[in-house]
N, C-alpha and C positions, 0 to 999 in steps of 0.2 A: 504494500500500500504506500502510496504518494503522501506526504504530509508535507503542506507546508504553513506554516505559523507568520503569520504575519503581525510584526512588532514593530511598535512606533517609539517615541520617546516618551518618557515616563510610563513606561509599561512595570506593570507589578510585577515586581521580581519574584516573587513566591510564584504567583500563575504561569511566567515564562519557564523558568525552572522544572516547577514540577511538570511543565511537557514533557522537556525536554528530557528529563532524570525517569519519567515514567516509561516513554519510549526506546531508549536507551538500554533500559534492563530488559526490555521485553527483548532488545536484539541479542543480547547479549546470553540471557536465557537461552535461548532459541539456540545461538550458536554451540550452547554447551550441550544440547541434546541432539548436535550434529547437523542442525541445519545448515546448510552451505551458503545459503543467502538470508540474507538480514531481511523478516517479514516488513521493515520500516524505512522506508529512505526519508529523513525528514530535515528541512532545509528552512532557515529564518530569512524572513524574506522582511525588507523595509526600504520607505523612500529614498535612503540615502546611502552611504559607507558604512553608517553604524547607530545603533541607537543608544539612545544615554537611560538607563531603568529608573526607577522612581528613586533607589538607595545609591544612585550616581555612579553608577560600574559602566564601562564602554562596551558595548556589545556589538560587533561585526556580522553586518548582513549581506546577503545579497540583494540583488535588484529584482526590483516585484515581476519580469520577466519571466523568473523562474516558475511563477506560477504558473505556468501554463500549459505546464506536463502531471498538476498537480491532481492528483484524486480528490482531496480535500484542502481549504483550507480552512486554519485555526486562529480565531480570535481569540487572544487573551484581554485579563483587565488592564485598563488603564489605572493608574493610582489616584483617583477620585472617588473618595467614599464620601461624602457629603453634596447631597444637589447641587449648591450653587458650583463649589469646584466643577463636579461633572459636566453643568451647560455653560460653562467658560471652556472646558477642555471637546466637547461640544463643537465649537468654534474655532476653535482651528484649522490652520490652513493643511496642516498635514492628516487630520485628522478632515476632512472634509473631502480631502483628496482619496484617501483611503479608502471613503464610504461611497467614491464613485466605480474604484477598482473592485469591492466586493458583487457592485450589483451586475457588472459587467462580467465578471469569473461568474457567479450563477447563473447569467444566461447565457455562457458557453455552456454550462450541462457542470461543474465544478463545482463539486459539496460544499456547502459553508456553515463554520461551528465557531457558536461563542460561548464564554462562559464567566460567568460574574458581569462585570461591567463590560466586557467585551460585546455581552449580547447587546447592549445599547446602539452598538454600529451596526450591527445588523436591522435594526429597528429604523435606525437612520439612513437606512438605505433602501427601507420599505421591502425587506425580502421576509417580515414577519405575518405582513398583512393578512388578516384571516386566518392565521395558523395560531394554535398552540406554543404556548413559549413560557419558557421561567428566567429568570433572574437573580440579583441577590437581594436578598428578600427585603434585607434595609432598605433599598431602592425605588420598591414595588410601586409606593405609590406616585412618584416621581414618573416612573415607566408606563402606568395606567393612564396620566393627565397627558403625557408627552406621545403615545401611543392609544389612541382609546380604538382603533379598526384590531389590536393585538390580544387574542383571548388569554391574557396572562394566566397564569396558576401559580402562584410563588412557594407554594408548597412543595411543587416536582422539580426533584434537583434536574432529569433529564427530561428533557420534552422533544421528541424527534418527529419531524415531521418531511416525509420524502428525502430530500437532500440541503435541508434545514435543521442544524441541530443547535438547541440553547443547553446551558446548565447552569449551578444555582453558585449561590455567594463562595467567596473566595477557594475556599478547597474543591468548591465542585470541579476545579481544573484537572483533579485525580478521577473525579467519577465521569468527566467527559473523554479524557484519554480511555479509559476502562472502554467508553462505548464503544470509540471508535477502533479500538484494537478488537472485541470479540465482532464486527464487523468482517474479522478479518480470520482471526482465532478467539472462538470463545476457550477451550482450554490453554491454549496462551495467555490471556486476559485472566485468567481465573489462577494459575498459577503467577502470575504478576502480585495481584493482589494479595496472596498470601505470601510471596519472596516478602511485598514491600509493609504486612501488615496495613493494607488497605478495608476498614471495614466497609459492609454495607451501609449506604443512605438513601433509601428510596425515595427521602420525603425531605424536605427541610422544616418542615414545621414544626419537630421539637424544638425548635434551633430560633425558632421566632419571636422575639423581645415585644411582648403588645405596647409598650408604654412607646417605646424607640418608636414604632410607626405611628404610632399615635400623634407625635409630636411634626407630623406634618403637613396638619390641620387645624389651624384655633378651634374649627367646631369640633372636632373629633378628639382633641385632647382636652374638652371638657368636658365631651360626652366620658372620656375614658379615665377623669377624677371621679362623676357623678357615678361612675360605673363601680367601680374600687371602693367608693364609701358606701354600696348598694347589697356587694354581691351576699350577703345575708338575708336578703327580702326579697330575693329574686330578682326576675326580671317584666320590665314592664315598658313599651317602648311608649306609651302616652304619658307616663310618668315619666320617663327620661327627655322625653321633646319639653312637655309642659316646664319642666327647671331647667331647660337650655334656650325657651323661650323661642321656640321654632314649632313648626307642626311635624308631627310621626314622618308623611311622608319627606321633610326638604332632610331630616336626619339618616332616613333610610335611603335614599340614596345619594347624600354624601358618604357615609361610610361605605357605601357599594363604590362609590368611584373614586372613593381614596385607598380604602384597604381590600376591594378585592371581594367583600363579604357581609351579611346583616347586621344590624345594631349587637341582633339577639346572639349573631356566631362572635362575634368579639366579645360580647361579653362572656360567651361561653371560655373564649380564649383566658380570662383574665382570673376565672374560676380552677379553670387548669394550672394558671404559676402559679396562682394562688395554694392549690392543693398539694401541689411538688414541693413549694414550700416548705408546707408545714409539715410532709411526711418528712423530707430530712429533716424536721426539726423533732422525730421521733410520735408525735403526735397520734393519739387513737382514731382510729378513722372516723368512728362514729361524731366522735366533737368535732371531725373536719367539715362531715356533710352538712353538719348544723353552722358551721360558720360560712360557707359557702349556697346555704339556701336549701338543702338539700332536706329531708325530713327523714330520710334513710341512708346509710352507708350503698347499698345495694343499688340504688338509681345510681351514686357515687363511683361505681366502681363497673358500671355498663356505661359511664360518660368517659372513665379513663381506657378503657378496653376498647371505645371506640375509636378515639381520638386519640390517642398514641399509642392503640396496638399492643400496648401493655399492662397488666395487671398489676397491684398491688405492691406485691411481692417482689417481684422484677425492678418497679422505680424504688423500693425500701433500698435494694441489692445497688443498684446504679449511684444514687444517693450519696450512699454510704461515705 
């Protein structure tokens, strides 16, 4: 398989890296179980001589030419974790140049994969339109206003759709490499991941901070105090409009277009840190469900088996 990664300056050096270091052993693997030819040719490709990474290292590329032999190419992050950075970085001339080269390589028939903030140039090149895509998830709602034809899911570290592939915040550079190598060899891929201790992450939503997206919105970061000094009385979304002094619906679909999801699912979110909380704080469950609204452990414990897949016992274990 064809890889070629295309890095600009200020590229996240963790994201570039871990390509690089993921592909690299998978050749190397490969070579010690006698394969003669390396299953990866992978080649960095950027506007210039060299790019400068976000922690200031000089990196030597070739010329985006190279592309054009390429089976796939790979977006990494840029090192803009905060909105406004990212629509300044946005705005750049090489960064604008780039998002002409991606749309032009995918309509040569040339795969194209981003991951974390990477996926943003993809979005800006409109190759996400009407497709399935994720992101990193701090981003999401930034990604939503900036993109609203893209059916985000911030929850799926991978979202692949034909010859579009996205994946999710920063380490999903490990779980986008995995895809694109069992594309190639899923038992290659799968002994990668355990050479490199790679676990599974099929979802990013353990991993999602409600208060951090929250703060992306004056309304929604008072729906999500109102929410937090609430979540023992349940939930109520005419009671939560009525003291944010809007109506049900202009609440419900601000939180639909800023976080992705209902009043009622974020508060559901806020119930859940709230309960991981306090089980690592040792906590009996039944005084958990009463502090979170709950009137039994049992509803309690079909909300966390839903929604993260695990019981009890399991986040006691993790916790720990």
């Amino acid at each position: 398989m064809r890889l070629t990664i295309l890095a600009l300056d200020d590229v996240f050096d963790t994201g570039l890296t871990v390509l690089l270091d993921t592909f690299s052993t998978a050749n190397e693997l490969a070579a010690a179980q006698g394969n003669p030819v390396a299953p990866f040719d992978v080649r960095v490709v950027g506007l210039g001589r060299q790019v400068r990474t976000a922690l200031g290292f000089a990196a030597p590329v070739e010329p985006v030419d190279a592309v054009r032999k390429a089976d796939w190419v790979v977006v990494p992050a840029l090192n803009a974790k905060l909105p406004h950075l990212l629509l300044k970085a946005l705005e750049r001339t090489d960064v604008i140049e780039a998002v002409g080269y991606l749309r032009a390589w995918h309509a040569a028939g040339i795969g194209v994969a981003g991951a974390c903030i990477g996926t943003f140039l993809l979005a800006e090149a409109g190759l996400l339109n009407g497709l399935e895509a994720t992101t990193t998830w701090a981003l999401a709602p930034l990604f939503r206003q900036r993109y609203p034809d893209v059916r985000l899911d911030d929850t799926r570290m991978i979202a692949a759709c034909g010859q579009v592939v996205t994946a999710g915040a920063a380490m999903g550079h490990l779980d986008l490499a995995l895809w694109l190598m069992r594309q190639k060899s899923p038992e290659l891929a799968a002994f990668v991941a355990r050479f490199m201790l790679i676990d599974k992450r099929p979802s990013q939503a353990r991993y999602i901070v409600p208060d951090y997206l929250a703060h992306a919105d004056p309304l929604i970061e008072r729906f999500e105090r109102w929410a937090r000094s609430h979540l023992a009385d349940g939930f109520s979304l005419q009671e939560a409009a009525k003291a944010l002094s809007v109506t049900p619906r202009t609440l419900q679909r601000r939180a639909e277009a800023v976080l992705g999801k209902s009043p009622l699912a974020f508060f559901q979110d806020l119930r859940i840190e709230r309960v991981q909380h306090l089980i690592s704080l040792g906590e009996d469950l039944e005084r958990i469900a009463g502090q979170v609204g709950y009137a039994d452990s049992a509803t309690l414990r079909n909300l966390l088996k839903r929604r993260l897949g695990r019981g009890v016992r399991e986040l006691r274990a993790e916790l720990q």
